[in-house]
C-alpha positions as CSV (number, residue, x, y, z in Angstrom):
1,X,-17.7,-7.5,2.5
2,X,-15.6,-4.5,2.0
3,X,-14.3,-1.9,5.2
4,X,-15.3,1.4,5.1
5,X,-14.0,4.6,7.0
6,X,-16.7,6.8,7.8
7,X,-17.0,9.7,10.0
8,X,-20.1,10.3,12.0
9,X,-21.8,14.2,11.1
10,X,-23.4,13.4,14.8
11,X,-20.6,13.2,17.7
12,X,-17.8,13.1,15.1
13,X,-16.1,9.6,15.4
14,X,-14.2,8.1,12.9
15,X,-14.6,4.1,12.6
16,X,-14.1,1.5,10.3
17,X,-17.0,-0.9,9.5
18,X,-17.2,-4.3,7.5
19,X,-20.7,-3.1,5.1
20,X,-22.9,-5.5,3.3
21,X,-24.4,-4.1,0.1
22,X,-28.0,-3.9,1.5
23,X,-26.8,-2.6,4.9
24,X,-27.0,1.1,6.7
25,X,-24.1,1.1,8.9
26,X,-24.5,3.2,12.1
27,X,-22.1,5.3,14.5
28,X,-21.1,3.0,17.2
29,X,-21.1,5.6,20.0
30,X,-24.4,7.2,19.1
31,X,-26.1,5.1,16.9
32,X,-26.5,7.9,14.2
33,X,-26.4,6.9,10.7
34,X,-25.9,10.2,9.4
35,X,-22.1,9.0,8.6
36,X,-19.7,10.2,6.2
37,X,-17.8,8.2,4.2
38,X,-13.8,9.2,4.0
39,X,-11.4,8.6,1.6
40,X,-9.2,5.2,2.9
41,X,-5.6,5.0,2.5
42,X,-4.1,1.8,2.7
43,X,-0.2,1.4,4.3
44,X,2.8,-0.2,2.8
45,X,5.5,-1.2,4.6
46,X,8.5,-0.6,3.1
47,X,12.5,-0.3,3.1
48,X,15.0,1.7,2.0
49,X,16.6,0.5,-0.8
50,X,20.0,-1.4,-0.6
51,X,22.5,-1.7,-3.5
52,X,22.5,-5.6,-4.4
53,X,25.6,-7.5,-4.6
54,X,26.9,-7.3,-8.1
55,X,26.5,-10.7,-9.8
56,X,29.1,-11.9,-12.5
57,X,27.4,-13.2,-15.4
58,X,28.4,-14.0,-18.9
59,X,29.8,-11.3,-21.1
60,X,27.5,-8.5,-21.5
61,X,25.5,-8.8,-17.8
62,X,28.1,-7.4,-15.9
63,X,27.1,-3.9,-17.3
64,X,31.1,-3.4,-17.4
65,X,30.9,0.2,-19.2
66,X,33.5,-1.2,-22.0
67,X,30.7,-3.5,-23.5
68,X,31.2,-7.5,-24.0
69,X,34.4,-8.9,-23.3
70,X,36.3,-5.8,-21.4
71,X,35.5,-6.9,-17.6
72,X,38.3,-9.3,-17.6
73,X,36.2,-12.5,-17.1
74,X,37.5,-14.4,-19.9
């Protein structure tokens, strides 16, 4: 069953209802079913981004700007 955000056209409250398919949800404070449906946004959480430790690899990972063989590795 998906959630829906609706607004109610009759007293105004916004509410978020699990809706079957063959179902008429209704306002839960005034039992009006002239409802609205808004537009959901979900949330993300996220972070700000961090520089990642720089990883030695073979020649060529290390993104040395010299190319292959100039970050001193070897």
């Amino acid at each position: 069953m998906p959630i829906y955000e609706y607004t109610c056209q009759g007293c105004g409250h916004e509410f978020e209802k699990l809706v079957r398919s063959d179902t008429v949800p209704q306002c839960p404070q005034c039992d009006s079913s002239r409802l609205q449906k808004r537009l959901s946004v979900f949330a993300a959480a996220t972070t700000a981004p961090t520089a990642a430790p720089a990883m030695s690899g073979p020649c060529g990972s290390c993104g040395h700007p010299g190319g292959p063989g100039s970050c001193a590795l070897h």
